[in-house]
Structure formats: structure tokens, C-alpha cells
C-alpha positions as CSV (number, residue, x, y, z in Angstrom):
1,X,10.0,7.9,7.5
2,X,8.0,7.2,4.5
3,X,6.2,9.7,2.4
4,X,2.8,8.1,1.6
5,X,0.8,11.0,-0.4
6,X,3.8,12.0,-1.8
7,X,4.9,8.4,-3.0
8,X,1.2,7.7,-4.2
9,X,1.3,11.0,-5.6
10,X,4.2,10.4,-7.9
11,X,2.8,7.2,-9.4
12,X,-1.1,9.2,-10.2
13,X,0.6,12.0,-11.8
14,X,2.6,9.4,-14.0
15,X,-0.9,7.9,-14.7
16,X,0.5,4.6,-13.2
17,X,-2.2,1.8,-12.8
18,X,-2.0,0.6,-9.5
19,X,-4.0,-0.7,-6.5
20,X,-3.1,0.3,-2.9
21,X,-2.9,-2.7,-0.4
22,X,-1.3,-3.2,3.0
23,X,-1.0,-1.4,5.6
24,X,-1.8,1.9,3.4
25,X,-5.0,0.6,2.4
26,X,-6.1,-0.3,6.0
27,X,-5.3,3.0,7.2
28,X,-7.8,4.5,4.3
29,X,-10.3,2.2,5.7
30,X,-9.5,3.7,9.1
31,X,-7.1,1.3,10.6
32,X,-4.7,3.0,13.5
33,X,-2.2,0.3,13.0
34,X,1.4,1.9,11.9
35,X,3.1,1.0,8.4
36,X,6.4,1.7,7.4
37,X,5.8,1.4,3.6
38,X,3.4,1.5,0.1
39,X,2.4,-1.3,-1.2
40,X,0.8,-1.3,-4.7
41,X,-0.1,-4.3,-7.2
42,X,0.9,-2.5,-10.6
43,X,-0.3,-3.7,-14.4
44,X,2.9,-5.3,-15.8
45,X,1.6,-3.8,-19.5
46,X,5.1,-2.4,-21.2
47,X,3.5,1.3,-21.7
48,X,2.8,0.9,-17.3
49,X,6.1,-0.1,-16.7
50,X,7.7,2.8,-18.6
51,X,4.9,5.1,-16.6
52,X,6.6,3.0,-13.4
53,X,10.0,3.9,-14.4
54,X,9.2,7.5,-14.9
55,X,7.4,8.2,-12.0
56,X,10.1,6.0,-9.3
57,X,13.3,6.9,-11.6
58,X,14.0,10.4,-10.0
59,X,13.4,9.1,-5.8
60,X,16.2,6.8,-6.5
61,X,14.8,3.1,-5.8
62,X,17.3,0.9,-4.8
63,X,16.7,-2.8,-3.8
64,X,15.2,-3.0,0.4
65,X,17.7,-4.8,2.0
66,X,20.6,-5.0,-0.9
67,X,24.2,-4.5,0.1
68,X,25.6,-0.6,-0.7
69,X,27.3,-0.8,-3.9
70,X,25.4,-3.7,-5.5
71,X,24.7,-2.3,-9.1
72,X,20.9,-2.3,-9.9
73,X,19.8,-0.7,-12.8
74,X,15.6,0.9,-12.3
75,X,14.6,0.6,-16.1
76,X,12.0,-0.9,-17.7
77,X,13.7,-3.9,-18.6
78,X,14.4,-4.5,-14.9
79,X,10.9,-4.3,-14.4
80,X,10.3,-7.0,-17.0
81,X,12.1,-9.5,-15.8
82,X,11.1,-9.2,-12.5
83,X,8.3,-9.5,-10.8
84,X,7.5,-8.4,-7.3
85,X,10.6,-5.8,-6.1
86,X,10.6,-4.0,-2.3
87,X,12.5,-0.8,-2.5
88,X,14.0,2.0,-0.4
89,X,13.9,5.4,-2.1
90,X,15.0,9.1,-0.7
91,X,10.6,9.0,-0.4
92,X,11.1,5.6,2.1
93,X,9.9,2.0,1.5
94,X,7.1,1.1,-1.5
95,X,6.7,-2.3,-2.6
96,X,5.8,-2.6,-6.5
97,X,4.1,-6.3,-6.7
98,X,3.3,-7.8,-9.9
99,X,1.2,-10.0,-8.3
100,X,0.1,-11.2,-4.8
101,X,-0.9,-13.9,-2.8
102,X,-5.0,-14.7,-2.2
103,X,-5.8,-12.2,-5.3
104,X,-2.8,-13.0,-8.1
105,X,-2.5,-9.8,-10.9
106,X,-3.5,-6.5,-11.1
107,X,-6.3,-7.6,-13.4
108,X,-7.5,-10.0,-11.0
109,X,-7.7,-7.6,-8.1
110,X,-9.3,-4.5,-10.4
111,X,-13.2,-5.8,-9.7
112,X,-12.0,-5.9,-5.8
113,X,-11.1,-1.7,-6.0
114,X,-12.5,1.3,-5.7
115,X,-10.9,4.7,-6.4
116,X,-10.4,6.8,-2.9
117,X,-8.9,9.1,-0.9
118,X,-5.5,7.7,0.9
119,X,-3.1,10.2,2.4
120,X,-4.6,13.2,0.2
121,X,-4.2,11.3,-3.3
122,X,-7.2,10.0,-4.8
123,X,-6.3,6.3,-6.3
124,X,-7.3,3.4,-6.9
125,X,-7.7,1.1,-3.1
126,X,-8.4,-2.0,-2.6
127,X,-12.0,-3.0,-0.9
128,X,-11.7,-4.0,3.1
129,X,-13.0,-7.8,2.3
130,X,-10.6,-8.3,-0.3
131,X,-7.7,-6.6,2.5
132,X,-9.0,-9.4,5.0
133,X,-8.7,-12.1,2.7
134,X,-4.7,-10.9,1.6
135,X,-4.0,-10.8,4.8
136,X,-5.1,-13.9,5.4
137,X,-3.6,-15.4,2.7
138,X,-0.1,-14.0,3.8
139,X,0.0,-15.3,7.1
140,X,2.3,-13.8,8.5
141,X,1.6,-13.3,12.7
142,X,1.4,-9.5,12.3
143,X,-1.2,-10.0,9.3
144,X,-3.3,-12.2,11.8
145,X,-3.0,-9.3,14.5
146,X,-4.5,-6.8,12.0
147,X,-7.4,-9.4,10.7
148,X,-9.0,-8.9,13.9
149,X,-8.8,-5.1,13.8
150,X,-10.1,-5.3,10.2
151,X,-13.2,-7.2,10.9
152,X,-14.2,-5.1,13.4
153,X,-14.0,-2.1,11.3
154,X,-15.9,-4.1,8.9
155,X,-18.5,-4.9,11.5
156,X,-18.3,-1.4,12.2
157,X,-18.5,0.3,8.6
158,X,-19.2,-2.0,6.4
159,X,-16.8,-3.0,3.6
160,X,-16.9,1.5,2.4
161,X,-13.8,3.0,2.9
162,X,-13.2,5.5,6.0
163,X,-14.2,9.0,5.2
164,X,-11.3,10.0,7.0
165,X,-9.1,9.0,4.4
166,X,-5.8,7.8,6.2
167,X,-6.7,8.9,9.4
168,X,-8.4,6.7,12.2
169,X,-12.0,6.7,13.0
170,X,-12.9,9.0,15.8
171,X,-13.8,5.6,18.0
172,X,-10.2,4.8,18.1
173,X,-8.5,8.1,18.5
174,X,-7.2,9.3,22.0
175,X,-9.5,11.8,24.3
176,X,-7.8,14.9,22.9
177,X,-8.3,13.8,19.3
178,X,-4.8,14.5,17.7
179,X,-3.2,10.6,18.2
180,X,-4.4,7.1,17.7
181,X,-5.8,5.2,21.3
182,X,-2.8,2.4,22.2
183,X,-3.9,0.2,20.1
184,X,-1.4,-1.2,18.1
185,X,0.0,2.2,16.2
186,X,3.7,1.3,16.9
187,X,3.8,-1.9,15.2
188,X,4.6,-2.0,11.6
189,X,1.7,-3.3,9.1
């Protein structure tokens, strides 16, 4: 299982500059659906990639889906040559996106961000219109099953993030309040 605060943790301490999208951001903007990992757009500035480097290094990334054994090498230089990388890390899955369909570079996505809470770490998050439209822009099916559920929290709440932070609205919670309604929570972002 993934560590969201403790992953998005790691990269504000390191004074990282990221934006939060995926499934991560639609759960700070009070989506039930499940995720099984961070995503972040990252500046690709040499001083950000050493912060990247320093605050990733000790979890261990490791390509998502590489063979055991294959030699990979997290350094900066890695980073520079590359571009968009998904990784496993003893923390769980975080994707580290230079850029990103439907919104392109960090720099192009800042206007589209506010900072917020998400899993008890205040960073930067990226603005439930601009979420629609990545999603969109992906098109992948299970991006078009959570478009529906993010304009109807937009409907609902406008493009703010949840003051929940993480957690789903009350509207979508089960009758005892402790666990997300069925709607959806078992399938990944």
C-alpha cells in the first residue's frame, strides 16, 4: 500500500517543486475513488532535480514494472535524460512526470494550482477543472469513469478543493461515517 502523506511529505521537506495530479488530487478535492499511487508534475530545473534525488534516493525508487536485477541508477543525471519515470519505492508507487498530456510542463500547469492540504501535507494541487480536462486528455476508460464523478463534485463545490483534505465529502460517505458509500472506492485512479 502506498504512503501518500508520507511520499508527499518527503518531496515538501526537500523543497521539491511539484504539482499533485491524479487520483491524489481528486481525493483532496473529495473524490472516494481509490488510487494506488502519487502522481506529481516536477520542474525539470537541475537545482529541482537534485532536491528530487535527495528527497526519493533513501525510499529506494526502482523502475514500476522493470525486471529484478535490471541496473538503474536514481541520480540526477538519470533524471535528465529522462523524462516521465513511474516507480515502486519501499513508500509504494509515485509517478514523477516531466510533463503531461492536456497541460504539458510544470510551468504550464503552475497558473492551474493552488497550495492545499492532501493527506496531511500542505502542497502545491492541481485545480478540479484543470483535473477534468487531464483526465480527459488521457483517455483512458477508467479516467472517463472518474470525469463523471469529478463534475459532479464540481457541480457540487465548485472548482475549491474539499476541506476535508483527502477524505470524501460527507454526501458520499457510508451511514456510520468511517468508509466511502460503494461508489467506486475499489477501483484504482
Amino acid at each position: 500500500m502506498t504512503e501518500y502523506g508520507e511520499l508527499l511529505h518527503r518531496l515538501v521537506e526537500a523543497e521539491v517543486e511539484f504539482i499533485v495530479i491524479g487520483g491524489v488530487a481528486a481525493s483532496a478535492h473529495g473524490s472516494p475513488r481509490f488510487t494506488q499511487d502519487v502522481d506529481v508534475v516536477y520542474r525539470r530545473t537541475p537545482e529541482n532535480l537534485a532536491r528530487l534525488v535527495e528527497a526519493l534516493g533513501p525510499v529506494e525508487p526502482y523502475l514500476r514494472g522493470a525486471p529484478p536485477g535490471l541496473p538503474f541508477r536514481f541520480d540526477v543525471e538519470t533524471l535528465r535524460r529522462g523524462l516521465n519515470f513511474t516507480f515502486t519505492t519501499s513508500l509504494g508507487a509515485i509517478d514523477i512526470l516531466g510533463e503531461v498530456v492536456g497541460a504539458g510542463s510544470y510551468e504550464a500547469l503552475l497558473p492551474n494550482s493552488a497550495v492545499r492540504e492532501a493527506f496531511g501535507v500542505n502542497c502545491r494541487v492541481v485545480e478540479l477543472r484543470k483535473l477534468i480536462e487531464l483526465k480527459r486528455a488521457a483517455g483512458r476508460p477508467k479516467d472517463f469513469e472518474a470525469i463523471a464523478e469529478l463534475e459532479l463534485l464540481l457541480t457540487l463545490g465548485g472548482s475549491d478543493l474539499n476541506p476535508s483534505h483527502g477524505e470524501p465529502p460527507e454526501s458520499v460517505r457510508s451511514p456510520k461515517g468511517d468508509a466511502p458509500a460503494a461508489s467506486g472506492r475499489s477501483s484504482p485512479d
